[in-house]
C-alpha beads as a LAMMPS data file, in Angstrom:
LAMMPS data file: protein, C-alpha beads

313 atoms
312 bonds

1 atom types
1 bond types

-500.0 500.0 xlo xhi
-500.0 500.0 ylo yhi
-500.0 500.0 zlo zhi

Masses

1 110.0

Atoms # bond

1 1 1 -37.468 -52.352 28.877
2 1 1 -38.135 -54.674 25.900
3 1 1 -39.959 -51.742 24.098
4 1 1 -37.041 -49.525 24.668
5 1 1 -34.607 -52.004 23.526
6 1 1 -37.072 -52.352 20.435
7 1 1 -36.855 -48.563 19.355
8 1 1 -32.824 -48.475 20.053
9 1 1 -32.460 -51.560 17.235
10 1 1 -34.759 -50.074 15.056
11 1 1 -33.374 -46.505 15.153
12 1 1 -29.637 -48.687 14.441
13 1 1 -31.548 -49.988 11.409
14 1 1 -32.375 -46.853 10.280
15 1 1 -29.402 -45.448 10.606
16 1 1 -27.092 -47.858 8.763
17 1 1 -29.987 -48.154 6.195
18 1 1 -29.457 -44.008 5.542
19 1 1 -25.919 -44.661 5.457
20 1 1 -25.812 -47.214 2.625
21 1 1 -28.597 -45.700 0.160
22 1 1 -25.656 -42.758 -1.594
23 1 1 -23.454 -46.153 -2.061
24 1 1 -26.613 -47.933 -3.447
25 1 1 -27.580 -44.789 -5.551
26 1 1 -24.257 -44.196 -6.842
27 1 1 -23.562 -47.908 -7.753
28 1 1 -26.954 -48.246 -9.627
29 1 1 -25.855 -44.916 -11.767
30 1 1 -22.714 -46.377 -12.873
31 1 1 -24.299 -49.659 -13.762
32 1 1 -25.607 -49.831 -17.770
33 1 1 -29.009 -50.438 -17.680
34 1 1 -29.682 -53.774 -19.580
35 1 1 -32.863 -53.016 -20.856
36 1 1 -30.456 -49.510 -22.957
37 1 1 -30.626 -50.606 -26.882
38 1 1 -26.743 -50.747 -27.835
39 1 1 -28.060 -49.273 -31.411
40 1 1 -29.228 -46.089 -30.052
41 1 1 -26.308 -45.421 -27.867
42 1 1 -23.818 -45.630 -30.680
43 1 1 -26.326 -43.352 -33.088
44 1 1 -25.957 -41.067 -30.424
45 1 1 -21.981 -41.498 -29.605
46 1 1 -21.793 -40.935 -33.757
47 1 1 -24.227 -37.795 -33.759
48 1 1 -22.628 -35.572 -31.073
49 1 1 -18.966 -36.397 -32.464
50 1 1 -20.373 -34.878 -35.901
51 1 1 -21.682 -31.695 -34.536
52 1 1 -18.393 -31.187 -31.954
53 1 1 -16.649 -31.431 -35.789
54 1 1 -18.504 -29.685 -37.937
55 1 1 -17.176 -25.869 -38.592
56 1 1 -19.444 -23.315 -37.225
57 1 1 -19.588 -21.338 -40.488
58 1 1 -18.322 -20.904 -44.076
59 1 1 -14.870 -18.587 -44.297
60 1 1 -16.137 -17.870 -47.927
61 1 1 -19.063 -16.732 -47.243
62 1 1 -18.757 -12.572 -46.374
63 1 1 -22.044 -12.870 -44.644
64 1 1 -21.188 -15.121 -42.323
65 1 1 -21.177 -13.349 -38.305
66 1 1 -18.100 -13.880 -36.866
67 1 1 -17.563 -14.805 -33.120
68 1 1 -15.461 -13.936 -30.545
69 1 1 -14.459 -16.041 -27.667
70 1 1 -12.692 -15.311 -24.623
71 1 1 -9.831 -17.708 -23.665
72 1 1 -8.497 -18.215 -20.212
73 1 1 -5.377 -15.744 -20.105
74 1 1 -6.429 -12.677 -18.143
75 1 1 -7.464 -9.914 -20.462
76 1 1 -6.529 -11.459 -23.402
77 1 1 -9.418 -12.661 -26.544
78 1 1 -9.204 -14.643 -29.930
79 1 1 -10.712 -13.229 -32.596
80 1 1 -11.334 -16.581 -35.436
81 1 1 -11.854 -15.800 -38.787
82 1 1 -11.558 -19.139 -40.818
83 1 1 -8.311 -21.306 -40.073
84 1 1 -6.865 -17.966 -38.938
85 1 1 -6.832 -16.319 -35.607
86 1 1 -5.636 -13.309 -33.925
87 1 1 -4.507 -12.837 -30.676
88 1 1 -5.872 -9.052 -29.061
89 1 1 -3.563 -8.373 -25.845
90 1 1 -5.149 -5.584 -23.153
91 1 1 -2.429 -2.869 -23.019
92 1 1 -0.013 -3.527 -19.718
93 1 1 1.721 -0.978 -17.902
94 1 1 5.812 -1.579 -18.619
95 1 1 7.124 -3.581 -15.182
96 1 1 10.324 -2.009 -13.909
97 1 1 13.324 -4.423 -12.361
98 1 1 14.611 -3.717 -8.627
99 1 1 16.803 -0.652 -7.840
100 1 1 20.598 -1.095 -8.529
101 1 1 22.684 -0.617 -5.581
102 1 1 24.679 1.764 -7.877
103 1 1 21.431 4.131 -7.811
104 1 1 20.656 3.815 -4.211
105 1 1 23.780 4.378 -3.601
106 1 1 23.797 7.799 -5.312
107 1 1 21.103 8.987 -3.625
108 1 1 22.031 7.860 -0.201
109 1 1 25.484 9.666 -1.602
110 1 1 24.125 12.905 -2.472
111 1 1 21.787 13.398 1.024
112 1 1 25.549 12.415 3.124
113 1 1 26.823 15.356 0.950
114 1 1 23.872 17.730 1.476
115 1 1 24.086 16.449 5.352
116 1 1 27.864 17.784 5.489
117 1 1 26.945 20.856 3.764
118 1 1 24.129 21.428 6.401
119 1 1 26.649 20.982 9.183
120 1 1 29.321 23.354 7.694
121 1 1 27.828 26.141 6.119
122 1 1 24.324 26.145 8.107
123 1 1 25.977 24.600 10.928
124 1 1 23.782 26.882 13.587
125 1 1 20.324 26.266 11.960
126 1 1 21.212 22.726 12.258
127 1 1 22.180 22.550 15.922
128 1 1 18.879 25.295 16.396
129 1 1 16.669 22.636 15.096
130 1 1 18.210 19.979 17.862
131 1 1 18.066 22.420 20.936
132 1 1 14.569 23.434 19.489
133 1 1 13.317 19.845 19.749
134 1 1 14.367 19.429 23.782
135 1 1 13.161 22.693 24.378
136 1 1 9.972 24.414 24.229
137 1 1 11.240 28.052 25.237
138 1 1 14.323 27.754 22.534
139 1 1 11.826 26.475 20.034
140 1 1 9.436 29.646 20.679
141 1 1 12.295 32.224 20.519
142 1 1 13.379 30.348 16.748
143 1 1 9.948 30.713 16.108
144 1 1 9.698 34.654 16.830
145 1 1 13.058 35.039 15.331
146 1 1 12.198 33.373 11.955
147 1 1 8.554 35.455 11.827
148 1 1 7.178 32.834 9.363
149 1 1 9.436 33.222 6.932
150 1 1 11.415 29.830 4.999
151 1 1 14.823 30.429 4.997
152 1 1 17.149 28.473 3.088
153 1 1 18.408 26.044 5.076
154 1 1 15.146 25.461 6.724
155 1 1 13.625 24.338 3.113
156 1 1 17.133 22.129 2.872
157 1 1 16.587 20.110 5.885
158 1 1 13.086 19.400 4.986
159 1 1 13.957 18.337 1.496
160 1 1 16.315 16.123 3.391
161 1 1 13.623 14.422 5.502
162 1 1 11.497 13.941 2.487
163 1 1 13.826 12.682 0.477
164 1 1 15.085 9.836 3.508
165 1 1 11.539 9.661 4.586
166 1 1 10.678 8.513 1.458
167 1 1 13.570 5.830 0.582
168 1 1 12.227 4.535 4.015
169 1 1 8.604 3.585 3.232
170 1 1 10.063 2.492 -0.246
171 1 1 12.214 0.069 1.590
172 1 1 10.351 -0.820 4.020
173 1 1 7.646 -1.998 1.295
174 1 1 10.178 -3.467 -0.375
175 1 1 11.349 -5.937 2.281
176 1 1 7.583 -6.879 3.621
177 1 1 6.610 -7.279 -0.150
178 1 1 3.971 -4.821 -0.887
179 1 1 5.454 -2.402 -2.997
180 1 1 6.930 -3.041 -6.589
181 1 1 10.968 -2.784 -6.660
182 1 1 11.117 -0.310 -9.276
183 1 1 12.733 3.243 -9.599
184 1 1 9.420 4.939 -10.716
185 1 1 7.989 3.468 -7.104
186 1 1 10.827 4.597 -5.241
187 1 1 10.419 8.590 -6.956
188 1 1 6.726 8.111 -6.493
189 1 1 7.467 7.233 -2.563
190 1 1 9.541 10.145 -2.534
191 1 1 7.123 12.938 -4.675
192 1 1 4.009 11.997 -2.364
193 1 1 5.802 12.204 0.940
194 1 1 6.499 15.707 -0.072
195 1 1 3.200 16.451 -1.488
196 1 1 1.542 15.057 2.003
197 1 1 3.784 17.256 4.016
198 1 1 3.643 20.513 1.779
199 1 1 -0.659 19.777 1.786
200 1 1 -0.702 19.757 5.592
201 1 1 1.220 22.810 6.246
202 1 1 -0.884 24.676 4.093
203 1 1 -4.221 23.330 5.267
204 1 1 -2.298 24.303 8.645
205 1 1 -2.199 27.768 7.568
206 1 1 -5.509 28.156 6.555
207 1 1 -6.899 27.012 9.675
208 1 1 -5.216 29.601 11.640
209 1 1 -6.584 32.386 9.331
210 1 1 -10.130 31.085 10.309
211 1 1 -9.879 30.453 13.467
212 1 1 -8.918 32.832 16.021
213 1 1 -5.814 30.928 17.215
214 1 1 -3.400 31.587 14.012
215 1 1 0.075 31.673 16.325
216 1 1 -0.639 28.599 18.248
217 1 1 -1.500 27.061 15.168
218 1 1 1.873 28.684 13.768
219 1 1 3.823 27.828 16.328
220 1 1 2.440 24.062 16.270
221 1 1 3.514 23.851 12.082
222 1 1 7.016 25.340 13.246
223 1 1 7.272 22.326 15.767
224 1 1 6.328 19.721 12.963
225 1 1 8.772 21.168 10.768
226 1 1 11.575 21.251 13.530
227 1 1 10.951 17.534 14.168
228 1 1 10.827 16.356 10.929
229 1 1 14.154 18.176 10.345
230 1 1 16.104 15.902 13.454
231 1 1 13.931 12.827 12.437
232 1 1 15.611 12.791 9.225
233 1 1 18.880 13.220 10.521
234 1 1 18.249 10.143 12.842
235 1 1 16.598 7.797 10.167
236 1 1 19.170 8.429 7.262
237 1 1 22.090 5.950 8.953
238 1 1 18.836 3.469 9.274
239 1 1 18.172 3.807 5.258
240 1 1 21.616 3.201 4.799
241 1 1 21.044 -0.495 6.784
242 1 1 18.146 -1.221 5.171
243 1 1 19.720 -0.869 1.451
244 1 1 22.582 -2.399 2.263
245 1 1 23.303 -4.555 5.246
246 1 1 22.541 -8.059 5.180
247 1 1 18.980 -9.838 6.069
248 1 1 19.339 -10.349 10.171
249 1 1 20.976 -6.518 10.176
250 1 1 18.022 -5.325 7.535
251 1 1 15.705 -6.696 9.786
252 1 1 16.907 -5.477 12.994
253 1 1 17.819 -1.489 11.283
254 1 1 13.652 -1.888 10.068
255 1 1 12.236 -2.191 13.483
256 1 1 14.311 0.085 15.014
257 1 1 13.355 2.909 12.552
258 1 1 9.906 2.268 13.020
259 1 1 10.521 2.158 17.082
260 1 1 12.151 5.356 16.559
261 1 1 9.461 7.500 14.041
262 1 1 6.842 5.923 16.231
263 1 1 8.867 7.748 19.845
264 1 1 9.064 10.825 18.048
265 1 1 5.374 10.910 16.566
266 1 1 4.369 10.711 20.481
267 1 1 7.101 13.305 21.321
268 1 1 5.723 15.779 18.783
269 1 1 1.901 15.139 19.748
270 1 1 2.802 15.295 23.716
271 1 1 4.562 18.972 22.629
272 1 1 1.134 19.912 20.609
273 1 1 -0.642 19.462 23.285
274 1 1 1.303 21.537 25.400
275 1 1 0.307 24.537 22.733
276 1 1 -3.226 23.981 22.996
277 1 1 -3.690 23.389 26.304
278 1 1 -5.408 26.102 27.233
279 1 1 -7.620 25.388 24.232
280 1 1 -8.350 21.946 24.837
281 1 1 -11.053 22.341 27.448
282 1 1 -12.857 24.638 25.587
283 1 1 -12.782 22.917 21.935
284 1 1 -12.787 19.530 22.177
285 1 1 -15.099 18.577 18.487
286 1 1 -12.380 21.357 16.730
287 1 1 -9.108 19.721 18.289
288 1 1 -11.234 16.344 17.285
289 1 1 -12.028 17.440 13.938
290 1 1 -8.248 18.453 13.487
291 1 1 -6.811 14.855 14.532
292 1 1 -9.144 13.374 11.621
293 1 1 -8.342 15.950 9.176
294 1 1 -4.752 16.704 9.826
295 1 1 -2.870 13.870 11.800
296 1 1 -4.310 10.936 10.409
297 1 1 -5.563 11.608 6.814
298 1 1 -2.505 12.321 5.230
299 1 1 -1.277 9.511 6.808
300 1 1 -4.001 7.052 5.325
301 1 1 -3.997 9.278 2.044
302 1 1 -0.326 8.526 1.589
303 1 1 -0.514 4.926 2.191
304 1 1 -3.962 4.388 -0.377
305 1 1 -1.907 6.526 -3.287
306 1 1 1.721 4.429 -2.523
307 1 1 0.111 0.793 -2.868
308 1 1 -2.938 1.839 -5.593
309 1 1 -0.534 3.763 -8.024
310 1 1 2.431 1.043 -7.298
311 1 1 0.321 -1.435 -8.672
312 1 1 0.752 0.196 -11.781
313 1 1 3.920 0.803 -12.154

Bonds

1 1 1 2
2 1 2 3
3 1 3 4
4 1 4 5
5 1 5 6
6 1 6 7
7 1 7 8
8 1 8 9
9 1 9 10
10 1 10 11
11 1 11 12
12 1 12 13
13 1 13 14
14 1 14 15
15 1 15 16
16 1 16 17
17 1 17 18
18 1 18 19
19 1 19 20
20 1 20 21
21 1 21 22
22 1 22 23
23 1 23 24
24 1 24 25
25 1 25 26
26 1 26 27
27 1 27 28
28 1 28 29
29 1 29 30
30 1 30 31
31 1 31 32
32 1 32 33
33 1 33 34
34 1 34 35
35 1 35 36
36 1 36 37
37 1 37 38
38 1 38 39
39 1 39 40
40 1 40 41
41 1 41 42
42 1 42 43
43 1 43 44
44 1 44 45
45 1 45 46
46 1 46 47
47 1 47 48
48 1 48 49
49 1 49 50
50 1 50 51
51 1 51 52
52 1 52 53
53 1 53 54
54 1 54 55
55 1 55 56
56 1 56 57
57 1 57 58
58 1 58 59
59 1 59 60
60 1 60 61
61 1 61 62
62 1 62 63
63 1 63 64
64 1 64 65
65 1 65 66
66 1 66 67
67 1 67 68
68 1 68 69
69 1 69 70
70 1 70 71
71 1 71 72
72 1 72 73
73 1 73 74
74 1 74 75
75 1 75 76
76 1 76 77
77 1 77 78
78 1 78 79
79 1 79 80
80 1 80 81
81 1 81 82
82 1 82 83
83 1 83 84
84 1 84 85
85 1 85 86
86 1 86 87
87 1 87 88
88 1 88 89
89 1 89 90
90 1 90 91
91 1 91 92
92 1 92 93
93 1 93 94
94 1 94 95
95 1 95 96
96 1 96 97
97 1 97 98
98 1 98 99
99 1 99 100
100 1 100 101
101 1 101 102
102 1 102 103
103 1 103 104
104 1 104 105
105 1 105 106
106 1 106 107
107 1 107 108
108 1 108 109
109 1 109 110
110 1 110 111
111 1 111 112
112 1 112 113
113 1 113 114
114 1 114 115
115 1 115 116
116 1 116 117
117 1 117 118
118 1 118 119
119 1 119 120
120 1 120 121
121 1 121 122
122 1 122 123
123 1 123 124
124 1 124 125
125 1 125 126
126 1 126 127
127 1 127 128
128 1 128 129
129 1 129 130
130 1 130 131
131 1 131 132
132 1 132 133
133 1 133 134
134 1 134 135
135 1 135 136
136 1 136 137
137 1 137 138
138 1 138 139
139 1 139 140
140 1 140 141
141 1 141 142
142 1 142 143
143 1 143 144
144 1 144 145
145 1 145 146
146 1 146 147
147 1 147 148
148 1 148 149
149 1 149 150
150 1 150 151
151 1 151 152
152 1 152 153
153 1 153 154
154 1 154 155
155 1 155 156
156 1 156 157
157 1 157 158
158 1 158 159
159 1 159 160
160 1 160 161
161 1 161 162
162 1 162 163
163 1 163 164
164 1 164 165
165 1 165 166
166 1 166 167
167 1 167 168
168 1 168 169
169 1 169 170
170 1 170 171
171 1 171 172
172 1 172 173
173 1 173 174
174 1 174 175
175 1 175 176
176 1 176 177
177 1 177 178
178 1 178 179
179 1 179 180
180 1 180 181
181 1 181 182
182 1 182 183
183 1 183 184
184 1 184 185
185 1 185 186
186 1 186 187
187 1 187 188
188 1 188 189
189 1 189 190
190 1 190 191
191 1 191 192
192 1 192 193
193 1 193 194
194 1 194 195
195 1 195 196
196 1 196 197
197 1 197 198
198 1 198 199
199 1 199 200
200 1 200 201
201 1 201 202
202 1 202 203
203 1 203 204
204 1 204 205
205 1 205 206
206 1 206 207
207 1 207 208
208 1 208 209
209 1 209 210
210 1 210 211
211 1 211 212
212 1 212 213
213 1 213 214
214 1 214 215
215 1 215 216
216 1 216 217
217 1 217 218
218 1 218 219
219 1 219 220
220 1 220 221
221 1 221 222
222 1 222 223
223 1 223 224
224 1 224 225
225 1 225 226
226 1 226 227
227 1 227 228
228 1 228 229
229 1 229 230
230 1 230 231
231 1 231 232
232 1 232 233
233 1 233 234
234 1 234 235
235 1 235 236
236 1 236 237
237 1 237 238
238 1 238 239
239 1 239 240
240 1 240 241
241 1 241 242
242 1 242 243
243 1 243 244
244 1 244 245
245 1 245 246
246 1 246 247
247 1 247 248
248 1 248 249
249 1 249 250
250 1 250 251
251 1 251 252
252 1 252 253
253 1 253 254
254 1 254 255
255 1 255 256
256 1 256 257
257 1 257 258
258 1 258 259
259 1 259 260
260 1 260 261
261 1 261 262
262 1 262 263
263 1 263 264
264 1 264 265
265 1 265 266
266 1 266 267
267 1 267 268
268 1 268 269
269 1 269 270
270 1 270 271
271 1 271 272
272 1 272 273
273 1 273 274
274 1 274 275
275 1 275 276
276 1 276 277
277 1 277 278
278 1 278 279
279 1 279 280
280 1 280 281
281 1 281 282
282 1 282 283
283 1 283 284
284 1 284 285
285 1 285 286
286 1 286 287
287 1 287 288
288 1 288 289
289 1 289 290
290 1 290 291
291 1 291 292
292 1 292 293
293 1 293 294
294 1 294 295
295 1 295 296
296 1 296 297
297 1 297 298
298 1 298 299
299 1 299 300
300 1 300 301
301 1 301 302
302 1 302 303
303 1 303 304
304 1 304 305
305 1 305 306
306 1 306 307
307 1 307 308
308 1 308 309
309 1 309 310
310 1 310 311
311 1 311 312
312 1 312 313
């Protein structure tokens, strides 16, 4: 027992002696040393306050190299040439201020007029596209009836959902903070979301000329278009919230939209898989290939182009 209680005080000693050597270290640094000659110290004090003031080369002298130093302002250098200096600024792309409400308001003014145009004149293609998107057999017979052919108010009513489509990711950036507030982001929001949807119905098409399914896969890019025609009838009073209503409203109209695109997204892939069904079982890598190149690409493309070209602008 004594030996025991030998090794626990000496393992104590230990201890605290580890503890206080930084303290002793540190305390004998700070310390002058007496045995230090006071003479040599001030030669030295004197000699490094001459070469910190000395120039570092003669202006007058044309053969004299020149340096350049970089100061601490992000991509900006000094270039010192004698007493004078010059200032060399990295070229910036021009920042734009937040939308006006007066130019929101125009556009959200001009889609309500192209919306009451749609429901007067092309009144029938407009209620087609609704009945089409409960039902499967109206949708086919729309599809037979319009033989692949863009009519004029089918291209309206998908200009309509690009255009709203767009203001909606350019808000909804906006009010989480990711994209700038400018006008060019809000066009570029708009351009892209057309560019992604006019990309996939073409890679759509070519697909079914290779493959040896080209109306199912017709049929299937008719159904895309039909339900992007209702979703932007649905999401346009939504926009209008989220430009204009106050934060608690903003916030509420924001999470609804995305509850509602996210409903309809599983609608629209529950209705494409009632088309291939009877292809499912018998090409499962294809229908797998197709859900990396065609439903989810363009959907990671557009967000990579929105937030790495917004950055510039």
């Amino acid at each position: 027992m004594q030996s025991i209680h030998k090794l626990i005080k000496g393992f104590v000693f230990l201890v605290v002696l580890v503890c206080l050597l930084p303290s002793i270290q540190v305390e004998a640094q700070t310390t002058d040393n007496p045995f230090e000659l006071q003479d040599r110290k001030k030669k030295e004090t004197e000699n490094s306050s001459k070469v910190d003031n000395t120039p570092l080369g003669d202006p007058s002298n044309p053969f004299e190299i020149r340096t350049r130093e970089s100061s601490s302002d992000g991509g900006q250098g000094t270039l010192f040439s004698g007493n004078s200096e010059r200032k060399i600024e990295m070229p910036r792309f021009p920042q734009n201020g937040p939308v006006p409400h007066f130019f929101l308001g125009i556009i959200l003014f001009i889609l309500l007029g192209l919306l009451a145009v749609l429901n007067t004149v092309f009144k029938t293609d407009l209620r087609n596209s609704f009945k089409a998107f409960t039902n499967e057999n109206i949708l086919k017979l729309l599809h037979r009836e319009q033989k692949d052919v863009a009519k004029g108010p089918f291209l309206l009513l998908y200009l309509f959902y690009v255009i709203c489509m767009g203001l909606f990711l350019f808000l909804l950036g906006n009010y989480f903070d990711v994209l700038p507030r400018g006008k060019w982001m809000m066009l570029l929001c708009i351009v892209l979301v057309g560019i992604i949807w006019v990309a996939r119905h073409l890679l759509l098409y070519i697909i079914g000329s290779i493959f040896p399914f080209s109306k199912e896969i017709s049929l299937y890019s008719y159904t895309i278009s039909v339900f992007n025609h209702v979703l932007g009838v649905i999401v346009l009073p939504l926009v209008i919230f989220m430009a204009f209503s106050p934060e608690k409203m903003r916030f509420i109209s924001i999470y609804i939209a995305l509850v509602v695109i996210a409903v309809v997204y599983l609608y629209r892939i529950f209705r494409g898989l009632i088309i291939a069904n009877k292809f499912l079982s018998l090409h499962k890598f294809h229908f797998f290939i197709y859900l990396c190149t065609v439903e989810i690409a363009p959907v990671v493309l557009l967000i990579k182009l929105i937030t790495n070209w917004g950055s510039m602008l």
